[in-house]
C-alpha positions, 0 to 999 in steps of 0.5 A: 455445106449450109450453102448447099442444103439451103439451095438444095433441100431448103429454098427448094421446098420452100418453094413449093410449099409456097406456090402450091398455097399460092395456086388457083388463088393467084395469077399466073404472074404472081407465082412466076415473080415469086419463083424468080424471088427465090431463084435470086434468093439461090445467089445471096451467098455467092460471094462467100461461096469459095474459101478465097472470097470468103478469106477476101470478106473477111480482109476487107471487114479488117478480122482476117490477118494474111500471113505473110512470106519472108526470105530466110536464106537460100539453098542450092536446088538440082534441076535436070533441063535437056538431060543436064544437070543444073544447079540453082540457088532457091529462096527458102521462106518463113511465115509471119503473121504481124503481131502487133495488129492481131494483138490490136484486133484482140484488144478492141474486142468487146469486154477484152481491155476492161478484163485486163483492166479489172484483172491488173487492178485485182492483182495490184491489190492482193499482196497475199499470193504472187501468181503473176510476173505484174506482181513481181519485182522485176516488172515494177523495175521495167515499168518504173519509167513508164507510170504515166501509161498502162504497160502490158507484158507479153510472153514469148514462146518457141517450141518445135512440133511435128505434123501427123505425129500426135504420139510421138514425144519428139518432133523427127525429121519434119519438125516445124518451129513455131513462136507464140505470145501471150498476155500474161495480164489476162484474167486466169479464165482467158490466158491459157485458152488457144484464142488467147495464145496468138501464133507468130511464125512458122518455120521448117525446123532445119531451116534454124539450124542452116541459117540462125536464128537471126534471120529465122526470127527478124521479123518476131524481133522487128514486131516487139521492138515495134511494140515497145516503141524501140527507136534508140541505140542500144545500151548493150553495145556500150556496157560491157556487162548485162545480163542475157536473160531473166528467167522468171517464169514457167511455160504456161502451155507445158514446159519451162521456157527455153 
C-alpha cells in the first residue's frame, strides 16, 4: 500500500510541483534530468516489492527464521490414474522454527539481557514474595552445579487450537497442536506479551495421535537438548527410579500445564 500511494499519488505530484517552478527559469535538460531523477526514484523499492523478496531481505539481514518442514510419518493416499484406483504412501510433515536461534536473535536485542539481568538479580534479592520458579528450591537444586555460569530457565507450553473458531471453547476436527516457550526470568512488563512467547511447532492435531509424540516432538527435544548442552548418556536408563515430572508452576497464558 505505501509502495503504491508513493509511486501513485505522492512522487507524481511531487512532480509536478516541482517542474512547474522549474518552467521558464530552467532549460529544456534541466527539467528532463529531474523528471528521469524521479521516475528512478519509482524502482527504489523494487526489491521489496513482492512478500518473497521482502521475506529474502530480511534472511539475508539475519531477523527472519524459515520455518522448516519435517517428516513426521506417513499415510496411505488414494489416487485415481486411467480409471484405477492406486493407493500410495504420502509424507506427513510437521513445522519447526529452531529455538535455540530465535532465543538468540531475542537476547542480542538491545536492553533484553540487561532486563534479565537486572529482573535476576531483583528476584534474588526479595526473600518476602516468591513469584518466580528462580526463586524456588527446585531451581537452585538444578542450577547448583552450574554457579560459575548464568543459567536461564525456559518453559514449555503445548495446547491445541482450532482456526476460524474463535467462540468455540474446544478445538473439532481441524485442531492444530502448537508448542511455545517462554523465559520465565523476564521482567514481569515482558514475560506475557506475544513477542516474548516465541512458537516452536506446528502440527495437525490427529496427527499426534496417529503417529506419537516421539516423533511429532523430536525436533523441540533435539532444540532443548541442544540448549542444555546435553551430549551424555542418560541417567534415566540406569536408575531404576526417577521422577517423571515436577510440576510446580502455572500456565502463565491460561491454564495449568499439561
Amino acid at each position: 500500500y505505501i509502495r503504491k500511494f508513493t509511486n501513485d499519488i505522492f512522487i507524481p505530484s511531487l512532480e509536478q510541483q516541482i517542474c512547474s517552478l522549474l518552467q521558464g527559469k530552467c532549460n529544456s535538460d534541466v527539467i528532463n534530468d529531474v523528471k528521469a531523477n524521479f521516475n528512478y526514484s519509482k524502482t527504489l523499492f523494487d526489491f521489496v516489492s513482492t512478500e518473497h523478496l521482502r521475506f529474502e531481505v530480511y534472511k539475508k539481514m539475519g531477523c527472519f527464521i524459515e520455518p522448516e518442514n519435517f517428516i513426521i510419518g506417513q499415510t496411505e493416499v488414494e489416487k485415481i490414474e486411467d480409471e484405477k484406483l492406486r493407493i500410495e504412501n504420502e509424507d506427513v510433515y510437521a513445522v519447526h522454527i529452531p529455538l535455540g536461534r530465535k532465543l538468540s536473535l531475542f537476547l542480542e536485542i538491545p536492553g533484553v539481557f540487561s532486563e534479565i539481568q537486572n529482573n535476576i538479580l531483583s528476584l534474588r534479592q526479595e526473600k518476602t514474595v516468591f513469584s518466580n520458579i528462580m526463586q524456588g528450591s527446585l531451581w537452585e537444586k538444578r542450577s547448583a552445579s552450574h554457579k560459575d555460569k548464568l543459567c536461564l530457565p525456559i518453559n514449555i507450553f503445548f495446547d491445541e487450537v482450532e482456526t476460524k473458531n474463535p467462540l468455540g471453547s474446544h478445538p473439532g476436527r481441524n485442531k492444530i497442536g502448537v508448542t511455545y516457550a517462554t523465559l520465565p526470568c523476564l521482567p514481569a512488563h515482558l514475560v506475557s506479551r506475544l513477542n516474548c512467547i516465541f512458537l516452536s511447532t506446528l502440527f495437525y492435531g490427529n496427527d499426534r495421535k496417529i503417529f506419537g509424540n516421539k516423533w511429532v516432538f523430536r525436533k523441540l527435544i533435539e532444540d532443548i537438548k541442544s540448549l542444555q548442552r546435553l551430549k551424555d548418556k542418560c541417567i534415566f536408563n540406569i536408575k531404576k527410579h526417577f521422577h517423571v515430572c515436577e510440576n510446580v508452576s502455572v500456565d502463565i497464558m491460561h491454564d495449568y500445564i499439561d
